[in-house]
N, C-alpha and C positions, 0 to 999 in steps of 0.2 A: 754775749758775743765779743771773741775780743775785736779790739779798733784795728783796722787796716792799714798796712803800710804802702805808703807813697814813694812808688821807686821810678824815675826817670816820668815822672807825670803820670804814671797807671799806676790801680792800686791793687793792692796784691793781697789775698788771705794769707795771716801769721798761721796755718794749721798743721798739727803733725798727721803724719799718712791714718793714724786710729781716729784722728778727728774729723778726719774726712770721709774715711768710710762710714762712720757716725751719722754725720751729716744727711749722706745718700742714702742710710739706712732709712733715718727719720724720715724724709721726704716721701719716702716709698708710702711708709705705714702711713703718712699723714694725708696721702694724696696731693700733695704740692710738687711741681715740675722742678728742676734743677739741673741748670744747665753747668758745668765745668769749663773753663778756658786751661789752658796750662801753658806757663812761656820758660822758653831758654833767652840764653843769650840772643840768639842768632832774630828768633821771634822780636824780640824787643828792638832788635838795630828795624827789623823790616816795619814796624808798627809805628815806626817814628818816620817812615815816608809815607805810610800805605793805610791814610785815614780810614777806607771800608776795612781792614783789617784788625784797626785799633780799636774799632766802635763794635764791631761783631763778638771781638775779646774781652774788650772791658765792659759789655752787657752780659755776658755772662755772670751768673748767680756768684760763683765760686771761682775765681782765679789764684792760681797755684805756681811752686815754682819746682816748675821742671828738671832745669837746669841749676847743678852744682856750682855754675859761676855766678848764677842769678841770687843766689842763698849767701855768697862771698861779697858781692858786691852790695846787698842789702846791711851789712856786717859795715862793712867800708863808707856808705851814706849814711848811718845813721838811723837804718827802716829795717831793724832785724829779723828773721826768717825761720823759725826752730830749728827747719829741716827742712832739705830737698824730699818734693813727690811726686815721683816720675810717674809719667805718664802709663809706663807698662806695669808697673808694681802695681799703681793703684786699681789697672783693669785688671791684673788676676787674681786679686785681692776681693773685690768685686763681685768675681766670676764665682769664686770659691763661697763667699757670703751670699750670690742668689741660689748656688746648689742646694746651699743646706735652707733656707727659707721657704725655697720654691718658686724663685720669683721667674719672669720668662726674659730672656734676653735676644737682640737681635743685632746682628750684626752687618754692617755695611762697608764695603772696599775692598780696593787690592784688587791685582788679577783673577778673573774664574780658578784657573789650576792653583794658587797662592790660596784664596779663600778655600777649594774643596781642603785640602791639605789643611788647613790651618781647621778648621771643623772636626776632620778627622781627630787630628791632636786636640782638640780638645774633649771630643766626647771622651777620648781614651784619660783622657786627665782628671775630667770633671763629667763621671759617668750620670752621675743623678740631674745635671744639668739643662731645662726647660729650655730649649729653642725653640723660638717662635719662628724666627725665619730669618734669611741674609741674599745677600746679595753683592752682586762685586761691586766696584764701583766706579767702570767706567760707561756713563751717561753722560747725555749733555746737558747746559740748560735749563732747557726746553721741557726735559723729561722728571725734574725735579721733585715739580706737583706729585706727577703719581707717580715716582718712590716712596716721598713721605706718606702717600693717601694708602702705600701698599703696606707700611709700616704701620700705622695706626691700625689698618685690617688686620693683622698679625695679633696685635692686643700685646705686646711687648712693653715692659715697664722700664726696662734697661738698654739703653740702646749706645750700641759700640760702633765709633766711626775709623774705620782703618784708613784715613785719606790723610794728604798733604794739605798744608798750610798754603793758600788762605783759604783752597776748597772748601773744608772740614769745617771751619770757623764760619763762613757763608752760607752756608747750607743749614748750617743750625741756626743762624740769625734770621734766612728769612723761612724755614720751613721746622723748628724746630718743636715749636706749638701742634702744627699740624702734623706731627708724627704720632703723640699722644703720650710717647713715652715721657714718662714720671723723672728719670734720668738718665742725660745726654751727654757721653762721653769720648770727646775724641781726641783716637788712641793713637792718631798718627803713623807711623810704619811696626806698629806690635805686631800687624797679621801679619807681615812677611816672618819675624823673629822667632812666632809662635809656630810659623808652619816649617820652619830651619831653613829660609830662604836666605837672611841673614844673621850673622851672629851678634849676641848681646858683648858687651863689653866686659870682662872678669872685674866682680869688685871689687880692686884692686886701683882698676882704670876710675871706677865709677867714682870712687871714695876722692881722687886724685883732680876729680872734673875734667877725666881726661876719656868719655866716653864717643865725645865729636870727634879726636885722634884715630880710634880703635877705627866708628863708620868711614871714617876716610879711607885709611888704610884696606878697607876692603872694595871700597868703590874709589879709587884715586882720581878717576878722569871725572868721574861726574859731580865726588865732592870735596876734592879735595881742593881748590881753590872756590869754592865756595863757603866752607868753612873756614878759610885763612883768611877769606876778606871778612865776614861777619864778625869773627871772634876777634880781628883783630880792630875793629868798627867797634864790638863791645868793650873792648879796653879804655879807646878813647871814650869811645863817651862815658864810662866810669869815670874816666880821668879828669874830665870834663867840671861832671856834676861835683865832684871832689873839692874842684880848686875855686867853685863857683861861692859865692857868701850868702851866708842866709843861709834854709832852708833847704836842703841839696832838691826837690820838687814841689812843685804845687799840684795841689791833689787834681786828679781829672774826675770829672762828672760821671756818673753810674747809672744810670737809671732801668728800672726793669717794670 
């Protein structure tokens, strides 16, 4: 296995997008669970206030880097990165590797009309594809238990969380066992992208790490000072860890 790099105190797997799907491949056949975390920038600025958030992510099996700037800045400290692997490549990556195996996938989030839609496109995509079952993903709580107890009824090996940060991460830290699913990945806003609710960024943008521009630009009021304060959060503290001496982080504890 390779050794893990330590970037701003969390550690991160060096793996390319074919070693990851590896990875959750093995798991499947092996019967072992495998949870995914995956950070941007913007994750990493909130993870350094938002202790249940850091501890939910860096318990996770497999943590990844999402974000283009997060792959840059590992370059820059010193904790290299192969490659960025975004979080939607590697879910329909995924999706396409359980069609052809057979494996059952289950999906969670997103608004009802967003998930029918996003279901629809996908059987049309990925015709041979085992659904076990989904569900949107507004619940409270309260109601946690029995999604997960409804997920493990399903018999779902694969399971896709279409929610926001730090929901998505929560939900898996304390219900992620009790779903049953073998692997647990979450996909974050992919259901809306997959049902054409919104657009991905041409790789163009992506290659550029300029994919948090493109989502602004289409939701301006809701993300676009919200992206300017993180990204400009992630700078400093690149900047930060940069100028610091020694060892740009000390490693943070894992445990699973």
């Amino acid at each position: 296995m390779n050794g893990r790099r330590t970037l701003f105190g969390f550690e991160l797997d060096p793996l390319t997008m074919d070693q990851t799907v590896e990875r959750c491949l093995a798991a499947v056949r092996e019967g072992r669970r495998l949870e995914i975390g995956v950070v941007n920038a913007a994750k990493l600025v909130t993870m350094r206030r938002d202790p249940r958030l850091a501890e939910a992510v860096t318990n996770c099996d497999l943590v990844l880097a999402d974000g283009q700037a997060v792959v840059w800045a590992g370059r820059v400290l010193g904790a290299p990165l192969p490659e960025r692997v975004a979080g939607i490549d590697l879910f329909l990556r995924l999706l396409a590797e359980a069609e052809s195996a057979g494996l059952s996938v289950y999906f969670l989030g997103a608004r009802p009309e967003v998930l029918d839609e996003m279901l629809r496109r996908v059987a049309d995509r990925f015709p041979g594809l085992k659904v076990a079952g989904s569900r949107h993903g507004y619940f409270s709580d309260a109601e946690q238990q029995a999604v997960a107890d409804a997920i493990a009824r399903s018999g779902a090996q694969l399971l896709f969380l279409g929610m926001t940060s730090p929901k998505k991460e929560l939900f898996t830290a304390a219900h992620g066992t009790r779903t049953g699913a073998l692997v647990v990945h979450g996909v974050g806003g992919s259901f809306d992208i997959l049902a054409g609710v919104t657009r991905r960024a041409p790789e163009s943008w992506q290659r550029r790490g300029l994919e948090w521009l493109y989502r602004a630009l289409q939701e301006p009021r809701r993300l676009g000072r919200r992206y300017l304060t993180t990204n400009a959060a992630f700078v400093l503290m690149t900047a930060r860890e940069r100028l610091r001496p020694g060892p740009s982080a000390a490693p943070a504890n894992r445990s699973h």
